[in-house]
C-alpha positions as CSV (number, residue, x, y, z in Angstrom):
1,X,-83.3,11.3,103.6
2,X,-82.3,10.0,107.3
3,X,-78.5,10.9,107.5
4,X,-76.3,7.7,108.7
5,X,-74.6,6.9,112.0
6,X,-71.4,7.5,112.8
7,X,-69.5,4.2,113.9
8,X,-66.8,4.7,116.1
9,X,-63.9,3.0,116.3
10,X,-62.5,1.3,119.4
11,X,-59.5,3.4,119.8
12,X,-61.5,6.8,119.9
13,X,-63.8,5.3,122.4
14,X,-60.9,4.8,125.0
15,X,-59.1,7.5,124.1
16,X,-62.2,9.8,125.2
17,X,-63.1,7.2,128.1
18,X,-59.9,7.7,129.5
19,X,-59.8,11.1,129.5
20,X,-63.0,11.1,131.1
21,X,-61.6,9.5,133.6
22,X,-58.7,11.5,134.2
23,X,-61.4,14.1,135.2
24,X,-61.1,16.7,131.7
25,X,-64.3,18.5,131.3
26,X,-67.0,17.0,129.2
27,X,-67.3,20.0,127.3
28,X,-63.5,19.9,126.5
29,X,-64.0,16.5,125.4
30,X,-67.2,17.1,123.1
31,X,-65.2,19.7,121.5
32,X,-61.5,18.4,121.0
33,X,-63.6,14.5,119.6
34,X,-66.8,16.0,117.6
35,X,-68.7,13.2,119.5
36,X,-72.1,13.7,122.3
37,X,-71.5,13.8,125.9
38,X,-74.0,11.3,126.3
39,X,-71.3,9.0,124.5
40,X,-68.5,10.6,126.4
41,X,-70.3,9.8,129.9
42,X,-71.3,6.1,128.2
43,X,-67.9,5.1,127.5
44,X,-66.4,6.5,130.5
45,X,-68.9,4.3,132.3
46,X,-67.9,0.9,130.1
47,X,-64.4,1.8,131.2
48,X,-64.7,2.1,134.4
49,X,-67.0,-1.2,135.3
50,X,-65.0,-3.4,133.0
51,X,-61.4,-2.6,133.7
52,X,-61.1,-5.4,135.4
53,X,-61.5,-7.6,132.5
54,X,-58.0,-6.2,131.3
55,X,-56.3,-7.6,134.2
56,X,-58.2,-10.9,134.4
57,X,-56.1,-14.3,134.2
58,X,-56.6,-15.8,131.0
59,X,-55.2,-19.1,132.4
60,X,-58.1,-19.7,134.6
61,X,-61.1,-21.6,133.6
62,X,-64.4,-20.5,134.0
63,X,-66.7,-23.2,133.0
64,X,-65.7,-24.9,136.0
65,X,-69.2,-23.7,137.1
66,X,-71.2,-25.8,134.5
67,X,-68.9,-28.5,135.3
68,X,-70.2,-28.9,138.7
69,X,-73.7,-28.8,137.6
70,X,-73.2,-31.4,135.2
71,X,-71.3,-33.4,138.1
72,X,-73.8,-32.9,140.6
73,X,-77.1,-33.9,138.3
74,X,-74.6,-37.4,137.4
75,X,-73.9,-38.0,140.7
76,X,-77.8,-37.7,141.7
77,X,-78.1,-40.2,138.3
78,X,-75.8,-42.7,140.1
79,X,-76.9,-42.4,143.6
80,X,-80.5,-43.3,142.1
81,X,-79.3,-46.0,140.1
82,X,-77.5,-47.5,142.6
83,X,-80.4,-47.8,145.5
84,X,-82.8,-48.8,143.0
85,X,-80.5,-51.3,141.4
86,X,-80.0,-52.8,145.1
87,X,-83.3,-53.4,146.1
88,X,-84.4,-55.1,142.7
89,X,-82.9,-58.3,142.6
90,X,-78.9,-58.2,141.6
91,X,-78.7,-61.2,140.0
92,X,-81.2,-59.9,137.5
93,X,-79.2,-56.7,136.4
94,X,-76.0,-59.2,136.1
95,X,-77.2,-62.4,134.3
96,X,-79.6,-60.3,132.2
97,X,-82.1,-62.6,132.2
98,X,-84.5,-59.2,132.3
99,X,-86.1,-58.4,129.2
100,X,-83.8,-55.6,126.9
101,X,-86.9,-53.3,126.8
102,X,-87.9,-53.4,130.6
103,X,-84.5,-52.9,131.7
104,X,-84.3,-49.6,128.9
105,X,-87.3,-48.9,130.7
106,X,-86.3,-49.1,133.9
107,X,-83.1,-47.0,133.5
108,X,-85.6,-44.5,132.0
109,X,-87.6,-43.9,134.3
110,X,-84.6,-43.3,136.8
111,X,-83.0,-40.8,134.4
112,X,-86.5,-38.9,135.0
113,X,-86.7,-39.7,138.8
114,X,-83.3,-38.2,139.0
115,X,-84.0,-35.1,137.0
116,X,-87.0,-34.6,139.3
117,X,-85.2,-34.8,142.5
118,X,-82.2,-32.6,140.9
119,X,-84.4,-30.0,139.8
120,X,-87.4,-29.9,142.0
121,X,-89.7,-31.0,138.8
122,X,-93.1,-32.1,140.4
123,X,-94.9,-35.3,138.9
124,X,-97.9,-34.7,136.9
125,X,-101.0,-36.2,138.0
């Protein structure tokens, strides 16, 4: 019968990651914590490349990334819109006397054309 993992808690992991740090021997650490210095020199690593995390500013939003992209592929949307829309005939789009389905058609096919110029999507042939 396989024996069962230990799980470690949080609190041991930076307790040993710290002292790792603070440049106690690995063999002192293995002994003193009953754990692998494989995990010692694991955890020591975590801690290291993602201290900075502890310091980061909560108040600062990071989705501000995905926010531009989604601005950016709507701006593309509108700039489309707005050059096709000018050189079909205006009066058309405003008195509506174009056909429901052919102008759902028509703002279609520039949600597509705009996708393929945001994204570099070629046209099938």
């Amino acid at each position: 019968m396989a024996r069962k993992r230990k799980v470690r808690g949080k609190e041991l992991k930076a307790k040993v990651g710290l002292a790792a740090v603070s440049r106690v021997p690995t063999s002192q650490l293995v002994s003193r914590f009953g754990v692998h210095a494989t995990q010692v020199a694991g955890w020591k690593k975590q801690l290291v490349e993602r201290a900075d995390e502890l310091f980061a500013d909560g108040r600062r939003k990071e989705s501000s990334e995905v926010n531009g992209q989604e601005l950016y592929k709507q701006i593309g949307r509108l700039q489309i819109e707005l050059a096709c829309s000018q050189s079909l005939d205006a009066r058309a789009w405003q008195t509506k006397s174009m056909p429901a389905t052919l102008a759902a058609g028509v703002l279609r096919s520039l949600d597509l054309l705009g996708n393929r110029l945001l994204y570099g999507v070629k046209q099938a042939r």
